[in-house]
C-alpha positions as CSV (number, residue, x, y, z in Angstrom):
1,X,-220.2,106.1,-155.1
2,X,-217.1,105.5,-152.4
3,X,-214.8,103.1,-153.2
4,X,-214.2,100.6,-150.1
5,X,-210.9,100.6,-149.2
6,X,-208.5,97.3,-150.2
7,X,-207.5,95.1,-147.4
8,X,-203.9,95.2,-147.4
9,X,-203.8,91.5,-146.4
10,X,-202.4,88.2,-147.7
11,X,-203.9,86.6,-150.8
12,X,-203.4,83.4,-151.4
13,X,-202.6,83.3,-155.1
14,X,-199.3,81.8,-156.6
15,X,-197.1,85.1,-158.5
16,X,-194.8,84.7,-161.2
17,X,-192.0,87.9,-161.3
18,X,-189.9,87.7,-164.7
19,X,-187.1,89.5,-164.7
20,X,-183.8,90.5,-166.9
21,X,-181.5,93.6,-165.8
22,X,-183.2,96.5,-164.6
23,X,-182.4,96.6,-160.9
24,X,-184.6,100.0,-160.0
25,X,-187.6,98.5,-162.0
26,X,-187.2,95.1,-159.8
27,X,-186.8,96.8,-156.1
28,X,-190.5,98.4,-157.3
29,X,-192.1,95.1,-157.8
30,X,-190.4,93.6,-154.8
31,X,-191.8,96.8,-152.7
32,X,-195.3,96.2,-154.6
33,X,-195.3,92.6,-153.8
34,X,-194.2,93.0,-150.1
35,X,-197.6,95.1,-149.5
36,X,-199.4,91.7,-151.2
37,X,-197.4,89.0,-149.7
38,X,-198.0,86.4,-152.0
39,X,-197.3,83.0,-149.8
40,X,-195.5,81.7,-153.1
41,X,-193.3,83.5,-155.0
42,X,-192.0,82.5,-158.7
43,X,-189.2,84.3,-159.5
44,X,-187.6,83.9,-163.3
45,X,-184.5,85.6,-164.4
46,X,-183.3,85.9,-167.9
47,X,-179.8,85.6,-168.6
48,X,-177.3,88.3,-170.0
49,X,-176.6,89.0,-173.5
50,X,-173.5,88.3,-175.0
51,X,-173.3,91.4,-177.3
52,X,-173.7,93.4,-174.5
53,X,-170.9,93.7,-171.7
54,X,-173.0,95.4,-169.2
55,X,-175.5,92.8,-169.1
56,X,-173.4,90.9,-166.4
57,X,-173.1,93.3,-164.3
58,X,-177.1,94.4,-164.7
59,X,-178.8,91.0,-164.4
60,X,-176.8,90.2,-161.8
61,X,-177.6,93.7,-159.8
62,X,-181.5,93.1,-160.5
63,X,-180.7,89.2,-158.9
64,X,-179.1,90.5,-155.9
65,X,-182.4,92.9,-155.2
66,X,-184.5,89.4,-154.7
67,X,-182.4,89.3,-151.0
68,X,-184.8,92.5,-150.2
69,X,-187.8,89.8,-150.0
70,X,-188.3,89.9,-146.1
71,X,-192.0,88.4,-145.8
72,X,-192.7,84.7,-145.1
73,X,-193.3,82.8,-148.4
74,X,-192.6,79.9,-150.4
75,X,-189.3,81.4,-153.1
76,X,-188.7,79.3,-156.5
77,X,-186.4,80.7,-158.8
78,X,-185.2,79.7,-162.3
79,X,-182.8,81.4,-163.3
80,X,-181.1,81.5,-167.2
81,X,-177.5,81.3,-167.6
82,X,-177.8,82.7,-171.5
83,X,-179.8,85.2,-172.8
84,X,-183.5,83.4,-174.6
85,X,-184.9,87.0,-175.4
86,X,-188.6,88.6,-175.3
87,X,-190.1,85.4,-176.6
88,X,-188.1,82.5,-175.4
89,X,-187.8,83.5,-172.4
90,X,-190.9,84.7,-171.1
91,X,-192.9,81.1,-172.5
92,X,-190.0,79.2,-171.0
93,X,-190.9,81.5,-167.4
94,X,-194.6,80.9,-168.0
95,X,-194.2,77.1,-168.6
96,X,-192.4,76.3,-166.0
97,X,-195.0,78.1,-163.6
98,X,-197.9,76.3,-164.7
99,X,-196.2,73.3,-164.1
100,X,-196.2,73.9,-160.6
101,X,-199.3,75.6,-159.8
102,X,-203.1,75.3,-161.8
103,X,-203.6,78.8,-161.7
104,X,-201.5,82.4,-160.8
105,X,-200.8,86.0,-161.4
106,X,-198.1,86.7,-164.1
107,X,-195.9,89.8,-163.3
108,X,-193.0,91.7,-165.2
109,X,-190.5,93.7,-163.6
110,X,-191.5,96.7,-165.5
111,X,-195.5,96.1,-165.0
112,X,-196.2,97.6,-161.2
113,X,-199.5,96.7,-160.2
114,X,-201.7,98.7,-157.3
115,X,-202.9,96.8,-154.2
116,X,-206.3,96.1,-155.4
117,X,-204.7,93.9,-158.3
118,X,-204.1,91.2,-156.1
119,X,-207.9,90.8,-154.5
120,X,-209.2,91.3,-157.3
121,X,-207.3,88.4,-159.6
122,X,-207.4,86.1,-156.2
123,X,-211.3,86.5,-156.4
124,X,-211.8,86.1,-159.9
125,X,-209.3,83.4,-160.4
126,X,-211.7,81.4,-158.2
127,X,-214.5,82.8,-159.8
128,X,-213.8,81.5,-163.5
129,X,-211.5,78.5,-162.8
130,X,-213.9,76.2,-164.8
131,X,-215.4,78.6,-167.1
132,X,-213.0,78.0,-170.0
133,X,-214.8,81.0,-172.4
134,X,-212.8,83.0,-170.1
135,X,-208.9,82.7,-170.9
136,X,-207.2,85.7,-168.8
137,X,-207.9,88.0,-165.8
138,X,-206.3,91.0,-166.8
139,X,-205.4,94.2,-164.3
140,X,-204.0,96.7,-167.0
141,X,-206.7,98.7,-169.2
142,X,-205.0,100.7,-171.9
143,X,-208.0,103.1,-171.9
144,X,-207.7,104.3,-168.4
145,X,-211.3,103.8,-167.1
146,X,-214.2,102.6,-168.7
147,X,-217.6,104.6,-167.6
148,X,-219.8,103.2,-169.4
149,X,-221.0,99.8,-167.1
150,X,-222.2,99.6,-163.7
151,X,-220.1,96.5,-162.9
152,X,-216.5,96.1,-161.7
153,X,-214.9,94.4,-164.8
154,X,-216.1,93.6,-168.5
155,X,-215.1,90.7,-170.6
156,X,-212.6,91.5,-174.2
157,X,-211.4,89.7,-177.0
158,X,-208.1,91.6,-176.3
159,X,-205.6,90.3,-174.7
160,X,-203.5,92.9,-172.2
161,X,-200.6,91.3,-170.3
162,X,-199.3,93.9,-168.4
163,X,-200.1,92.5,-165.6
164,X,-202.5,89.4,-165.7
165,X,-203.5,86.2,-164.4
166,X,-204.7,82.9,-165.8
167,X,-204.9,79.2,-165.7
168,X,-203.3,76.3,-166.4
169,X,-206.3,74.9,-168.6
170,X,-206.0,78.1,-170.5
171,X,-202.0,78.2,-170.9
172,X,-202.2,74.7,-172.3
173,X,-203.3,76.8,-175.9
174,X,-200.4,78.3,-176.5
175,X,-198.4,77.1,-179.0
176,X,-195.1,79.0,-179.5
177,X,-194.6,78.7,-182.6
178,X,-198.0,79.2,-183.8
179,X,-198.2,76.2,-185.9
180,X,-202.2,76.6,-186.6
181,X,-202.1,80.0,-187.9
182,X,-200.9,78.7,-191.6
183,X,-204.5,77.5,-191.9
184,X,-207.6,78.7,-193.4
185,X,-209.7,77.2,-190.4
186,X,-207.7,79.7,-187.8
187,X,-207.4,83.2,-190.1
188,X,-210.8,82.7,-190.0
189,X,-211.6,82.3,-186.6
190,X,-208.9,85.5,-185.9
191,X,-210.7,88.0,-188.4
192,X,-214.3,86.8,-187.7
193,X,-213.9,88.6,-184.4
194,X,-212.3,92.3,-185.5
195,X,-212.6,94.8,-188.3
196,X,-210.7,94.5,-191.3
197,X,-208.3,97.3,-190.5
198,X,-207.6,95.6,-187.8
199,X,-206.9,91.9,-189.1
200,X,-204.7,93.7,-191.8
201,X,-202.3,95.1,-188.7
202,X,-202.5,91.8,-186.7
203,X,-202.0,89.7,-189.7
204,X,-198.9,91.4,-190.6
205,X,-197.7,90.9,-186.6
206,X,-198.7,86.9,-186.6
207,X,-197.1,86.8,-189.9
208,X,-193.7,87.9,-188.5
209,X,-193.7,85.7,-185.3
210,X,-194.7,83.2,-187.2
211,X,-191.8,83.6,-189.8
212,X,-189.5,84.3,-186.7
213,X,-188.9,87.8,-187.7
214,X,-190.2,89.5,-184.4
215,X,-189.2,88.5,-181.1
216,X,-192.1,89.1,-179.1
217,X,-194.4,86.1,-177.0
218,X,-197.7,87.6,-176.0
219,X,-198.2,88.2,-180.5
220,X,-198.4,83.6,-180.0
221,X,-201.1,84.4,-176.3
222,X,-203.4,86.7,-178.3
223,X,-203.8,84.0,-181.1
224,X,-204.3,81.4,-178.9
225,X,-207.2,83.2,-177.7
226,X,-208.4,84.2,-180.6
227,X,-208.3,80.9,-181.9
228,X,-210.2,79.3,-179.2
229,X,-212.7,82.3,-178.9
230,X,-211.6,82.8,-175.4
231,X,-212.4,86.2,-173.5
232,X,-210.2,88.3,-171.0
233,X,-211.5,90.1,-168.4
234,X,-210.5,93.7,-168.5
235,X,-211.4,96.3,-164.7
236,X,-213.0,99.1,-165.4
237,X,-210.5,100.9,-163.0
238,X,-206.7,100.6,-164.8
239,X,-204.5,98.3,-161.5
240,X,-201.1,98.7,-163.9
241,X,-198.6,101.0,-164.2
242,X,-196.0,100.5,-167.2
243,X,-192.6,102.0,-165.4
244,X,-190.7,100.4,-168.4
245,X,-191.0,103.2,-170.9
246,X,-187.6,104.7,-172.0
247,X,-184.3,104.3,-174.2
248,X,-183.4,100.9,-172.6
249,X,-186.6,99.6,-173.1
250,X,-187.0,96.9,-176.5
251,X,-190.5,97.5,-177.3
252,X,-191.8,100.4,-175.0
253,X,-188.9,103.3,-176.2
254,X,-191.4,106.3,-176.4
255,X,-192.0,108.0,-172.7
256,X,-194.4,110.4,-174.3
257,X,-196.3,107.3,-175.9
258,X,-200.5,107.8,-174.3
259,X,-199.5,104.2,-172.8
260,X,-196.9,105.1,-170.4
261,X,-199.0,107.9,-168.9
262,X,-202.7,105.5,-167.9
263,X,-203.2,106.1,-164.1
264,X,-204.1,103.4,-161.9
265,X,-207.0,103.9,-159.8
266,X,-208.5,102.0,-156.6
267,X,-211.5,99.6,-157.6
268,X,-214.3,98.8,-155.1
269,X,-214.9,95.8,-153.6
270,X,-217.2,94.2,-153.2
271,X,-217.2,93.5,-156.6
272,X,-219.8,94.0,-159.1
273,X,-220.2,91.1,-161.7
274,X,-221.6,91.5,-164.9
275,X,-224.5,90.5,-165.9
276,X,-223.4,88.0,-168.7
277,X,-219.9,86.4,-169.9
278,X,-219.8,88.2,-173.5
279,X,-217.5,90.5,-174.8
280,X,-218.2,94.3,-174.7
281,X,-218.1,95.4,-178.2
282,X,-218.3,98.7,-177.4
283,X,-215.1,98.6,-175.7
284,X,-213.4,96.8,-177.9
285,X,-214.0,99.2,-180.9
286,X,-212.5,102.3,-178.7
287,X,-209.9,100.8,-177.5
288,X,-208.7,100.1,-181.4
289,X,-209.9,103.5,-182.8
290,X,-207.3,104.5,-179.2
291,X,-204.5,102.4,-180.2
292,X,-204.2,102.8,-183.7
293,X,-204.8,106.1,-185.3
294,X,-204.8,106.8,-188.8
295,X,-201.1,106.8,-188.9
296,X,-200.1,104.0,-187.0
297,X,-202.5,102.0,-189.4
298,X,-200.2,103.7,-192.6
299,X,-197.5,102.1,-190.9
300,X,-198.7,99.2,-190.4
301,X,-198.7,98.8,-194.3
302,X,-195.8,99.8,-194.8
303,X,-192.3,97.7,-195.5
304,X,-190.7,96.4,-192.4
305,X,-187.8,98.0,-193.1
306,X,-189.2,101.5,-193.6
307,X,-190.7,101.0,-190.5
308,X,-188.1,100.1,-188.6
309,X,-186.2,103.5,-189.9
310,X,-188.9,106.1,-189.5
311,X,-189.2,104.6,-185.6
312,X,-185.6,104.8,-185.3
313,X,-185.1,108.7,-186.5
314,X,-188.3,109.1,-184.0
315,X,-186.8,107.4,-180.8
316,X,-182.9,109.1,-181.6
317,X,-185.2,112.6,-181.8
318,X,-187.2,111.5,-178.6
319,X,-183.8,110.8,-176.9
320,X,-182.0,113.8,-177.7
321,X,-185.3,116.0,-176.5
322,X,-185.2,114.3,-173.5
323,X,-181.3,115.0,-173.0
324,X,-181.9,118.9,-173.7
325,X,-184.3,118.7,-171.1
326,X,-182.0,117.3,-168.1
């Protein structure tokens, strides 16, 4: 089948950029945004870190690139004085966004998105605005493709944010701090909908946001989904490109990790709907048995701290390879 080519026009759907201090990863998502020209532009900033003394100099590099935005649109910036970190900081971004607008698309600077992102999320943001089993529009699929439907899209209980959009009815569920998941009711509701393997790995990670212990917001989004029984709609044609991976990276260190090497790939319009608003199981069970092999689940059982030292020695080895081969 040919795929029809994307319009490179306008789409009139609200973005959100969030940003800290990686200049080169910025000027990409202004030159991938510039092709989309999104009449209104949200552009959040996270502040420098005191512990680190290039931090000034980088956040304030990646701020000056936001003068390379040359198309006509609506700017609104906030922009953090201090440092709030990979939790803080993105919900306070996301907030405030949804306090201006009912629905948008949700951009990091390290998450570059292909021209059919854009259609696509405009089209089904419409699409699903008052559907509230559906809780995300999602552009990033970890698997790469997805053969096995003949529509252009299929409905998860995953949450991928790499590149996403949502609404404001749907944002109102979070809760950063996770409150509910001390309950009965809401473990529950989470490992009704997975495996056990796979409630034992995400209990351990809502365990530690909830305890404070990992400093990561999209672990508080995927509950809040879960807990509602919301859906995410995932393409069927990967739209995002993760340029983040590498040694200055917090979560995404490995270059070689199967994640930083997914393709993007053009998806067809007009698009192809599916049938019924469910999730595909199907999907959902590869795209685990894909993300977690047998020894990422050993780790995932391990002590904290173990972990923490067996992923150190593997990102210093990682680092040095990399060195030896420049």
């Amino acid at each position: 089948m040919r795929l029809e080519r994307v319009v490179r026009r306008p789409v009139d759907v609200p973005v959100l950029l969030m940003m800290f201090n990686r200049p080169d990863k910025t000027r990409q998502m202004i030159s991938a945004l510039r092709r989309a020209k999104p009449p209104r532009l949200f552009l959040a900033a996270d502040g420098p870190r005191r512990e680190n003394p290039e931090d000034l100099r980088r956040c304030a590099d990646a701020r000056g690139v936001l003068e390379e935005i040359d198309w006509e649109c609506d700017v609104r910036m906030l922009f953090q004085d201090d440092n709030l970190g990979c939790k803080r900081g993105p919900e306070t971004a996301i907030t405030w966004f949804f306090s201006h607008v009912p629905g948008g698309i949700v951009l990091e600077d390290d998450c570059l998105p292909n021209p059919a992102f854009f259609p696509f999320c405009a089209e089904l943001l419409e699409r699903f605005e008052e559907d509230e089993r559906v809780m995300m529009i999602g552009g990033y699929n970890p698997l790469g493709s997805w053969q096995h439907t003949t529509s252009s899209y299929l409905f998860s209980r995953t949450s991928p944010t790499w590149g996403w959009a949502t609404w404001r009815r749907a944002w109102q569920c979070y809760d950063p701090d996770m409150a509910a998941w001390v309950s009965h009711e809401a473990r529950s509701a989470v490992k009704m909908r997975m495996s056990s393997a796979e409630y034992r790995i995400t209990r351990r990670w809502f365990d530690q946001v909830r305890a404070g212990t990992l400093d990561a917001w999209d672990f508080a989004w995927a509950f809040a989904m879960l807990k509602a029984g919301g859906l995410s709609i995932v393409p069927v044609r990967n739209m995002i490109a993760n340029i983040g991976f590498g040694a200055d990276a917090t979560h995404t260190k490995n270059p070689w990790s199967a994640a930083a090497r997914v393709r993007t790939a053009e998806v067809a319009f007009p698009l192809i709907h599916p049938e019924v608003v469910e999730p595909c199981l199907d999907y959902d069970g590869v795209l685990f048995e894909t993300r977690f092999s047998l020894g990422r689940q050993v780790l995932a059982v391990l002590p904290q701290g173990v972990v923490n030292r067996i992923r150190s020695v593997v990102y210093t080895a990682i680092e040095h390879v990399r060195r030896e081969d420049f």
